[in-house]
N, C-alpha and C positions, 0 to 999 in steps of 0.2 A: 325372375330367374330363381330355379329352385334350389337349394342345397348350398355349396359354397359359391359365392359370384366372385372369389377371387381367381384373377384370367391363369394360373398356372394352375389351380381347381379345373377349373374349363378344359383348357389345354390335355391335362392329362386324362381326361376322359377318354381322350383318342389314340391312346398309348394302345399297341396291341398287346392282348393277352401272355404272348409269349414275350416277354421281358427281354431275353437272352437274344434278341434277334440287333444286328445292326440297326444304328440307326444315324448314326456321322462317322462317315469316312472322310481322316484326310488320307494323303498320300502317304503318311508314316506311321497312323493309326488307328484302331475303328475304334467305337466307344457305341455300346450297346443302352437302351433304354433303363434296365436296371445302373449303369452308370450315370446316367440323365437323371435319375431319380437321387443316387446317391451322393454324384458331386453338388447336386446343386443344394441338394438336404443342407450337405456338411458350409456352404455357404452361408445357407439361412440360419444355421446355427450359430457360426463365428457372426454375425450381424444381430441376431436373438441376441448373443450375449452380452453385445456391448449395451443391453439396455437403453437403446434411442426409445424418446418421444413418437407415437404412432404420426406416420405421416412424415419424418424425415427423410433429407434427400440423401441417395446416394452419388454423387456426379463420379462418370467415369470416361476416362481421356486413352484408352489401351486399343493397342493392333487385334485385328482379329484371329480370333482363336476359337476352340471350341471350348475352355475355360469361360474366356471372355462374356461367352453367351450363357455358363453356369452361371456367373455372376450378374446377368439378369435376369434368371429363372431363378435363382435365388435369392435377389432382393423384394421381387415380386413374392414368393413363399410368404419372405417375413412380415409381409405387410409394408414394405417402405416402397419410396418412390424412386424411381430409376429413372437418371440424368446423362442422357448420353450425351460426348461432345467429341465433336470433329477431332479426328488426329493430326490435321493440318493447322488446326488451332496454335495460336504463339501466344504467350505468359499476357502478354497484355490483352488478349482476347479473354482467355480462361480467369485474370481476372474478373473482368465484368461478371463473368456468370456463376463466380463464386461469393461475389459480393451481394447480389440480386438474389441466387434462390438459397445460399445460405444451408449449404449442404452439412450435414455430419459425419461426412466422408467423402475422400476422395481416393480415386484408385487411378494410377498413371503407371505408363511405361518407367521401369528401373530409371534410364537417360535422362528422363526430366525431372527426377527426385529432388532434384537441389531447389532448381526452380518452386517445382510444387511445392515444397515443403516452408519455400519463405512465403509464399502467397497464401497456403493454406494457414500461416501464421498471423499472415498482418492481417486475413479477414475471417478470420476465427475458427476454423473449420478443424474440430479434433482429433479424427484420426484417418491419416494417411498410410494407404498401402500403394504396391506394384504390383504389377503383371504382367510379362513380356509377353510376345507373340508364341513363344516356346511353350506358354501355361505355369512357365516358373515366377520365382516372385515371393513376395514376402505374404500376400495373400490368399495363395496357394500354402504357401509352406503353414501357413497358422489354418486355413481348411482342411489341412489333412490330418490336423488331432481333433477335430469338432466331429461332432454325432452327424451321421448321415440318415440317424433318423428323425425328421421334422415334419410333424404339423403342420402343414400348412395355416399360415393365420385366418382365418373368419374373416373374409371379407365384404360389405357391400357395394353395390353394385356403382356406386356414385363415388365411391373410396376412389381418390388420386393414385394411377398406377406410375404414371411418366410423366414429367415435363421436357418437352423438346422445346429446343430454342431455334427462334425463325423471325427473322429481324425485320425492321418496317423502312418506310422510305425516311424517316428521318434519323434509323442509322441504331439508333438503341435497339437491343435485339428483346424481343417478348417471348416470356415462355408460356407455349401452347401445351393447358393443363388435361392429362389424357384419362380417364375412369378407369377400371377394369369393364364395366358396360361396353364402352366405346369402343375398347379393345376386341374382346372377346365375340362383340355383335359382329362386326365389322369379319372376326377370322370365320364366324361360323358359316357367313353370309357367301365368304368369297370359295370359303371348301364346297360348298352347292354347285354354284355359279360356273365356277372351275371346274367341276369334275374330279376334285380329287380323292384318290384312295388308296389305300393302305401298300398297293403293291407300288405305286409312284416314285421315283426316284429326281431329286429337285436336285439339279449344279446349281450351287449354288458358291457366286462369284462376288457379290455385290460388298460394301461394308456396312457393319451394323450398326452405325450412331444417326442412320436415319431410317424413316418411314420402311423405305422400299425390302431394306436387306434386314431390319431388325423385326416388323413386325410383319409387313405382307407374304415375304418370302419365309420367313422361320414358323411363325403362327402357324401357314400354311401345310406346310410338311409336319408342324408337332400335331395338329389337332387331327390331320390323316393319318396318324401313326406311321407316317411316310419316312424312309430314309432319305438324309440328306448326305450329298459330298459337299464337302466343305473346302471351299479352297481360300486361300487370304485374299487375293484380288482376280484381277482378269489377265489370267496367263496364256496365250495364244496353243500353245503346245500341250500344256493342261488340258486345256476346255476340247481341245480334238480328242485329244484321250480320254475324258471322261464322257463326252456326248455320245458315243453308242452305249452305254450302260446306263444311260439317263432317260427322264420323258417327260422333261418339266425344267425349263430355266428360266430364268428373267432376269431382265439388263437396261441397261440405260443403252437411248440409240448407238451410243462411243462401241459397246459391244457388238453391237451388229454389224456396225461399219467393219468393223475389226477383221471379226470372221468371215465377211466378204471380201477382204484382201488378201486372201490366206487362200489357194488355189486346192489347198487339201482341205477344204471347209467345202464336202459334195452331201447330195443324199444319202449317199450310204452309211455317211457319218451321222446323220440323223434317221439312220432305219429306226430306230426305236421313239424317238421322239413325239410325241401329243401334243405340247405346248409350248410355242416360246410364248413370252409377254414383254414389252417394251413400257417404259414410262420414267417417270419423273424429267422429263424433256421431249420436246418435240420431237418425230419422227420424221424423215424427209422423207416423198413419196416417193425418190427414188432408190433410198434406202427399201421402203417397203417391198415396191414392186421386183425391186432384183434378189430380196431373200425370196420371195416366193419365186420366183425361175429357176432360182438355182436348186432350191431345197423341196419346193413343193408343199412349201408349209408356209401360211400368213400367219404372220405374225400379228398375235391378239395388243391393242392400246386401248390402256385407262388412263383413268382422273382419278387424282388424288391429292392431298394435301397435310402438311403437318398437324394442323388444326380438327383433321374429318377422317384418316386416315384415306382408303378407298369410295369413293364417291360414283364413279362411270366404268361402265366397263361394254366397250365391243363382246358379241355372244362368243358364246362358246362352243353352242351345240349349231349347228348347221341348219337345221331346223328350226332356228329361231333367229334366224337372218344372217347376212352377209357382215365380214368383217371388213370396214370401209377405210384406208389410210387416211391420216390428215383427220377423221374424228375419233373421240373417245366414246361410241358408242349411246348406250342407255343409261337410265341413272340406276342405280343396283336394286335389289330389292326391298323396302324399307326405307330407302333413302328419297327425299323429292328435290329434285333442281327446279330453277326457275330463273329465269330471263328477264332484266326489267332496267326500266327506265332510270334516270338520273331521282324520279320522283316513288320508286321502287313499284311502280304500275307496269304489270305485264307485255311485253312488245309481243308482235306479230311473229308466226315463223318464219325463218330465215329472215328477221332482223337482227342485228348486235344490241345487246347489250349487259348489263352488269350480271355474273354469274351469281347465283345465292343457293344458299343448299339447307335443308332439315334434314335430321334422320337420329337414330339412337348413336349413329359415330361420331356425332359431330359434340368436339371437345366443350366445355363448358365457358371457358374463361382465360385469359391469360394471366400467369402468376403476380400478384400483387399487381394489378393495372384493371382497376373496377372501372374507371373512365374508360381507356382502351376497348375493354370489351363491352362496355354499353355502345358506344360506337360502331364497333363493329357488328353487331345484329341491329336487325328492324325490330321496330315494335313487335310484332307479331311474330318475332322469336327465329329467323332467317338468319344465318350465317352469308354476310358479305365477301365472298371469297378474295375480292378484289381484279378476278379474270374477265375478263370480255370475252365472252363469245353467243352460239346461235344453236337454233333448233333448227333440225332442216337443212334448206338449201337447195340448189342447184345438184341433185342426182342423189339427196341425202335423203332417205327416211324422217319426215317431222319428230318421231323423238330422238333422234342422235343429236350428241350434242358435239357441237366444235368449239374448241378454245380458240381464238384467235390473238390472243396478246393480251398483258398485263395491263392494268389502270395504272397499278404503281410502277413500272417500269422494270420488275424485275427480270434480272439477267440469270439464266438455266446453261451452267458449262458442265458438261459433262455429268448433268445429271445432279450436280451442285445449284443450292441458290446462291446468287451474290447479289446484295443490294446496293444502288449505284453509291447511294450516299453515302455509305462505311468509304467507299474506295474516295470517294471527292473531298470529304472533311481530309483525310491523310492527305490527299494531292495537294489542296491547298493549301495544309500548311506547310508545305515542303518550300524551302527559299527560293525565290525568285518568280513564286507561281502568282498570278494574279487571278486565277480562277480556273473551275474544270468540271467536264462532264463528261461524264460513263456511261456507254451506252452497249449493245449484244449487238452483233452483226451474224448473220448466218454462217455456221463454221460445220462444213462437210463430217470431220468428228468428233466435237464438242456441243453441237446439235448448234449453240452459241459461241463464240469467241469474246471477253470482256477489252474493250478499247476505252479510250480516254480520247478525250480530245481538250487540247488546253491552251489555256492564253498566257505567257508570260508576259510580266511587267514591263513597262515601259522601256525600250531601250537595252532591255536584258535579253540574253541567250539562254536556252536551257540545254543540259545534255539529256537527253533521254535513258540510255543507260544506266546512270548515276541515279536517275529518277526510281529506275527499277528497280536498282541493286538499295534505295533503301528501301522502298516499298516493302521488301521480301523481309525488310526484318520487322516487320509490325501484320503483315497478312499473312494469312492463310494461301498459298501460290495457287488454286483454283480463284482466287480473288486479286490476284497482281494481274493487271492491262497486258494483253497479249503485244499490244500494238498504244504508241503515243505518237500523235499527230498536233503539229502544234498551229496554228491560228490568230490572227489579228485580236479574233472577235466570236464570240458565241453568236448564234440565229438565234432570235427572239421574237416574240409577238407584240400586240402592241400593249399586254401588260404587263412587258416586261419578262416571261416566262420563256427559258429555255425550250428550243424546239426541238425536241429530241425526235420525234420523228424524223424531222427534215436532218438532222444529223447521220440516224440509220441508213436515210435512204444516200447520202454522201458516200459513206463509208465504205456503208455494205458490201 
């Protein structure tokens, strides 16, 4: 990569020439490229000056905002690493992940200040700031006397842009280490692929402390010099109003469901529209095939991952085949999948087996977890994604690929992961539990529903309620049991191993 390889370097390439032109509408403000330029400057300034070590984290815990996303084009500027975490996250979460990557800052909503401020204490993290959903805040107010004109720092291409946190089946969550390469390959890739251009207009609705709404959806619109509307989540009344002025959204299935129950959700409301895109969770086929009757538009699904950003993507162009529901298309340009055995020897089409990927997006390592991530690749340098699925099939194109379920059992709500084992160590050790297991049931808008199913102790009763209303004070509520079902006995095999299969198919 020639000149600067830092991804806000990149990014701004695609900035159009006329500065002055919109480029994020929300509903009570526009902010033009020349302000993209200059809030996030005055960011990297206020972080320039506190003179961190290159390669510090920033972690940030804030509602979305258009600030919010200054202050990841800004930390990116200055050369640090940007740590985004769920706003559903509760103190006892936000510790772990402040104790592990050992941030040099942390930025939270005003509300949780107290909190933050004793955790950022007891694990040593030196300066905390806020930032409300408004862009107010104590981080804002100290960016508004810092220079808004910044250098971008000199980056290469291998230099740590992000660590996302994405936890495993035994519950410690690992942070998947992301390059400016990774980054930047992956936006240039998907702006081709996609079609996008400068006159594009993205709704975008999603939250930014993951893959989908921070890097896929923002990336995309920054490097096309594309305006974004910007809205804080998914507003039913909003998203009608702003979809004739759009032609480009993307959403988690929960949104499409959404806007198929909303009877002012016609084509005329998507006269302008070019693209929706679905993912980070399964689509139902009949979610698919009713957007396309209503609207006259299929809806495009990919593959992707915290670890690899975009991996698969259904075409784009008509000419280069059919978009199929139920698969995530080809593997992108640059990128190779491959299908393989327990013994990581290639299977047959339309056989199942373990998903694995190469490409310049695929992350390096997880933070401080050398074993972890020797584990996780093959010799021969293959990222284990840990998905099952297949090429081909039954009416598929041999290179489409379909996912068909987790190895690790991971549960996808609303476009969220949730790993069973975070929610079973909490169930069990709640009083009177003698054991438990978490498992996804198909849920019409949550793509998945998370359930529990559990055994109490001997002779004991449990209330379920009670079970939830404490659960809710140590989880994230995308991660609290929609549903508890209680049980003699877990289904087992004969060594001994939870059959969680045979549990889904109970439930379901």
């Amino acid at each position: 990569m020639e000149g600067n390889a830092n991804l806000y370097a990149v990014l701004a390439e695609g900035f159009p020439s006329d500065r002055h032109q919109v480029a994020i509408q929300t509903p009570e403000q526009a902010y033009s490229w020349n302000d993209i330029e200059a809030m996030s400057g005055r960011v990297a300034s206020l972080l320039h000056a506190l003179q961190l070590p290159a390669g510090s984290r920033v972690a940030v815990q804030v509602e979305k905002s258009p600030m919010a996303l200054m202050l990841y084009l800004g930390t990116i500027r200055a050369g640090l690493v940007y740590l985004p975490l769920n706003t559903a996250y509760k103190a006892s979460e936000v510790e772990y992940f402040l104790t592990d990557a050992e941030p040099a800052v942390i930025v939270c909503d005003s509300k949780n200040l107290g909190w933050v401020t004793d955790l950022a204490q007891k694990t040593g993290t030196p300066h905390v700031h806020t930032l409300d959903a408004d862009g107010s805040g104590s981080l804002a107010a100290a960016a508004a006397s810092a220079s808004e004109n910044f250098q971008t720092v000199q980056s290469q291409p291998d230099d740590l842009a992000a660590i996302l946190y994405t936890s495993g089946t035994t519950g410690r969550s690992k942070g998947a280490m992301l390059s400016h390469r990774n980054l930047s390959s992956n936006a240039q890739v998907l702006k081709e692929y996609w079609g996008w251009h400068s006159d594009d207009v993205l709704l975008h609705m999603l939250p930014i402390f993951h893959v989908h709404g921070l890097f896929v959806a923002s990336h995309g619109a920054l490097l096309a010099g594309a305006k974004m509307i910007w809205l804080p989540k998914l507003d039913i009344d909003q998203a009608l109003a702003y979809l004739p002025e759009s032609t480009v959204m993307m959403g988690v299935p929960t949104y499409y469901v959404r806007l198929l129950a909303d009877p002012r959700f016609t084509r005329e409301v998507c006269r302008n529209m070019r693209l929706f895109i679905s993912g980070s969770a399964p689509l139902l086929h009949e979610t698919f095939n009713e957007f396309k009757d209503r609207t006259g538009h299929t809806i495009l699904e990919r593959y992707g991952m915290s670890e690899t950003i975009m991996l698969t993507s259904n075409p784009y162009e008509a000419d280069a085949g059919e978009r199929l529901g139920g698969t995530v298309g080809r593997p992108l340009p640059g990128v190779s999948v491959r299908v393989v055995d327990e013994n990581d020897e290639g299977v047959a089409v339309g056989t199942i087996g373990n998903v694995q990927v190469k490409g310049p997006n695929v992350f390096s390592g997880y933070w401080r977890m050398p074993e972890k991530t020797r584990e996780e690749f093959t010799a021969d340098g293959w990222f284990r994604t840990g998905d099952m699925g297949l090429f081909g099939g039954e009416g598929v194109p041999d290179d489409y690929l379909t996912i068909v379920g987790r190895s690790k059992d991971l549960i996808i709500s609303g476009g969220y992961n949730v790993y069973p084992k975070e929610v079973e160590l909490l169930i069990d050790a709640l009083p009177g539990v003698n054991e438990s297991a978490v498992i996804g049931v198909p849920d019409p808008d949550f793509g998945e529903a998370v359930v529990a199913v559990v055994v109490p102790k001997e002779g004991g009763t449990l209330d379920a309620d009670a079970m939830l209303t404490a659960l809710k004070q140590d989880l994230a509520n995308f991660k609290v049991p929609k549903r508890i079902h209680f049980v003699p006995e877990l289904v087992r095999n004969t060594m001994g191993k939870v059959q969680k299969n045979a549990l889904r198919d109970q439930y379901k």
